[in-house]
N, C-alpha and C positions, 0 to 999 in steps of 0.2 A: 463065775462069769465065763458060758463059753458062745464062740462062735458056731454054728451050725448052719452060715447061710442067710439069705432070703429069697423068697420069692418071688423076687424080680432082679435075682442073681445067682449063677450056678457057680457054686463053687464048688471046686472035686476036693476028694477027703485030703490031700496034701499039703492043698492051701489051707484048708481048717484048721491041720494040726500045726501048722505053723505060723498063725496067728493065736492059737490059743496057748503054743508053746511062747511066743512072743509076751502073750500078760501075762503068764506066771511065772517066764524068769526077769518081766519088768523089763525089758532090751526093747530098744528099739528095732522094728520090723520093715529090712530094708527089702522091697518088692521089683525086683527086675525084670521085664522081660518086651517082647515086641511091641512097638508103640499099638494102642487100640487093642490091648487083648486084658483090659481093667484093670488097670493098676490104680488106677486115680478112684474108680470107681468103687474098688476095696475097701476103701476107708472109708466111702461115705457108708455104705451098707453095715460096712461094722459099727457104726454111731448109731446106724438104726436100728439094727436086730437088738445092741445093748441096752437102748433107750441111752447115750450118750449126745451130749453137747459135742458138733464138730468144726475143730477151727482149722482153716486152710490155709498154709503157706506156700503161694505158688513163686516157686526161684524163676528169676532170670538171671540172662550172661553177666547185669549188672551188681546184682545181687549180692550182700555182704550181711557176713554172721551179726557182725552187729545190728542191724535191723531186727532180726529176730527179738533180740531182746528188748533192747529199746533205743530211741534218738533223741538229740538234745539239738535241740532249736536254739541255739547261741544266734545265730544272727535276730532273731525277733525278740530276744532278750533283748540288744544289744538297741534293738529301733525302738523299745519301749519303754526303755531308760532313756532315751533322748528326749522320747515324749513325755516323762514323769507317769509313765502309768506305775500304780504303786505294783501291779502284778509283780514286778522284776523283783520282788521281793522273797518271793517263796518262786525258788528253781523248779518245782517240781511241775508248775505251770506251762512251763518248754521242754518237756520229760516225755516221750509218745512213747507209748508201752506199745513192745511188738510183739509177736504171735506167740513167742514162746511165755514171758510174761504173765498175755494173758490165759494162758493154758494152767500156767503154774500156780495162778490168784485165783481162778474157780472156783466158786463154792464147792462143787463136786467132782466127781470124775470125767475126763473128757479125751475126744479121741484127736491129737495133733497130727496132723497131714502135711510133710515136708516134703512137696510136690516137683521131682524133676531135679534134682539135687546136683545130677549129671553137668546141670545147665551153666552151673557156676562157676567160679575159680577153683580152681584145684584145691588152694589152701580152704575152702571154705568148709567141705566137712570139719578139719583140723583143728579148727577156728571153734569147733560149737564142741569138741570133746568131751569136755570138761562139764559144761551143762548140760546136756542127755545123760551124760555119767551121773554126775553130784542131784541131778537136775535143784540148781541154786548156780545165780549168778550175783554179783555185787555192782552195784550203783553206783559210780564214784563222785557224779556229782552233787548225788545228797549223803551217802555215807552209808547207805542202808545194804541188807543181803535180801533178794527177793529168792524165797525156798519154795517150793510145790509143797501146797497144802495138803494135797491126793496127786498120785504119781500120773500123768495123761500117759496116755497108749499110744506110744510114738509108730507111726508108717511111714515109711522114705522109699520114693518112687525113685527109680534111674531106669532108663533107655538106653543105659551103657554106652554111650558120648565116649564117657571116658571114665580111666580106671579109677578106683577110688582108693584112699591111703587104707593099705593094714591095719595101724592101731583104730581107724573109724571103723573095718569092717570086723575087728577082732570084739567091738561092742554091740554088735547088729546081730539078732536072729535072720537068716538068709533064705529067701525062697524065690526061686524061678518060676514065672508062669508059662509054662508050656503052653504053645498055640494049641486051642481045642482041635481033637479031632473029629471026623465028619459029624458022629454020634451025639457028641457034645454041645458041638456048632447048631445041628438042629434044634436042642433043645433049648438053647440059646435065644434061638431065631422065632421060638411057641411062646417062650417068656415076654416077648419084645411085641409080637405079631399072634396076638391068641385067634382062633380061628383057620389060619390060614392054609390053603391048599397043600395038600402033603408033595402032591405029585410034583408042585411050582418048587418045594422046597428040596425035594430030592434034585430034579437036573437042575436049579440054582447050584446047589451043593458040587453037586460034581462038576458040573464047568469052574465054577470057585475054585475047587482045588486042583484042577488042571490047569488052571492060569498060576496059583502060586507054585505049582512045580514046575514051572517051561522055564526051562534053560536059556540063560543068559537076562532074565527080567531082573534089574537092578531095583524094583522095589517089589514086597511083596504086597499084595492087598490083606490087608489088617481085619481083625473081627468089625471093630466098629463098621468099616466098608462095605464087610458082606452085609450086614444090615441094612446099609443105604440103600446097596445093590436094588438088595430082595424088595426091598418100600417102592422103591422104584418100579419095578417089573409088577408088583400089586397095583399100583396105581395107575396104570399103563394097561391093566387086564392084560400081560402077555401071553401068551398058549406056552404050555411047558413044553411042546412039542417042537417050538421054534427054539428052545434053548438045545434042545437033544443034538443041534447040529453041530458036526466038526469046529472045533474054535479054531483050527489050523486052517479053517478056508475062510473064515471072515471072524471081522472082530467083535468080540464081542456084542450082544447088544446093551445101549446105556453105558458105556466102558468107562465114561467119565468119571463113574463111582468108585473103578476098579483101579485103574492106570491113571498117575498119577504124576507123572515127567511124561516127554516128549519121546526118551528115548523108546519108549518101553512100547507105547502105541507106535513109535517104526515099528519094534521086533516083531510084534502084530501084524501088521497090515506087510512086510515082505515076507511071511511067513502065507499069510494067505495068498499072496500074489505066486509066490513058488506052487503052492498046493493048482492053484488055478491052472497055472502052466503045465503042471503034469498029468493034469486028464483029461 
């Protein structure tokens, strides 16, 4: 079972080797790197290229290990024994199997996506140890141990929020996705955009990467953006020859795709206004 990709996603030989080092030593494969540069999208790809079943856990700030496994509806228990519903009789009724559960009762193999992990309580990696380890958790209010049938192919997104505990990452195969570079980015943009004008893609590109290198812009614009960007500028028919001009003398055009706080469209627009004043 290896990964090599799809095509309607590049993946460089890095990340292959470290999703395919990820199933054969069975570890969950924890994926970092700038928000919009696939991370979430990884996993679905690898469900596809495997012909895998893929089940998504997307965390929030609220978010607790227990859910994953499962939750126990005691309150509606508790309203249906008032009402004599005979349900109250078998627990397992108020028993809601969560993402990891169902990954682990599949009839076959399947790819589990624990989306944004970052997002959580701190104690929350900490909290699932033990099942990504053993992957088997116990039930306590029926009495039973829920085991994985077939081991799922764990992917854990973070955006690096915040650090994550040792002994969680000492169980993780680890890979950074480097932002693509210009080369990459294009072929990226042919995947998404088949057809499309080389010349619109080259000075797309390069104004792109002159905005995420100007100094002092507090966010960068993200792969997914350039994307927007370019869809934008296609659908607009803009002349690539009106991109070719200085971005230090006016802001870009479309910017809305690009700049994404308030601040960052000032450092813009006084950047141009200085340029203005000096010729």
């Amino acid at each position: 079972m290896q990964f090599h990709g799809t095509a309607d996603y590049i993946a460089d030989k890095d990340l292959m080797v470290a999703v395919n080092a990820a199933i054969r030593l069975e570890r969950p494969l924890l994926v970092k790197g700038e928000p919009g540069t696939g991370k979430t999208e990884l996993a679905r790809q690898v469900a596809r290229a495997l012909g895998l079943h893929l089940i998504e856990w997307n965390i929030k700030s609220t978010t607790k290990a227990q859910q994953g496994l499962y939750e126990y509806d005691a309150v509606s228990r508790l309203r249906d024994s008032q009402l004599g519903d005979e349900r109250v009789n078998d627990v397992r009724n108020y028993i809601r199997q969560g993402k990891l559960w169902q990954a682990f009762t599949a009839p076959g193999k399947t790819v589990l996506l624990i989306d944004e992990i970052d997002k959580a309580d701190i104690e929350f990696p900490n909290d699932l140890l033990q099942e990504l380890d053993r992957m088997e958790f116990h039930v306590y209010e029926t009495g039973e141990t829920v085991t994985a049938k077939v081991r799922p192919i764990v992917i854990i997104t973070s955006n690096n929020e915040k650090e994550l505990p040792d002994a969680f990452l000492r169980r993780c195969f680890f890979h950074y996705i480097r932002f693509p570079d210009a080369d990459t980015l294009s072929r990226i943009v042919g995947v998404h955009y088949p057809g499309i004008k080389q010349d619109l893609v080259r000075e797309a590109l390069a104004r792109f990467f002159e905005i995420r290198e100007m100094p002092g812009l507090r966010k960068k614009p993200s792969t997914s953006e350039a994307l927007d960007w370019i869809r934008l500028l296609v659908s607009d028919d803009v002349d690539p020859a009106d991109l070719a001009a200085n971005i230090k003398t006016a802001l870009p055009k479309l910017h809305g795709a690009l700049l994404k706080n308030e601040q960052d469209v000032h450092l813009f627009e006084r950047m141009a206004f200085l340029a203005r004043r000096e010729r």
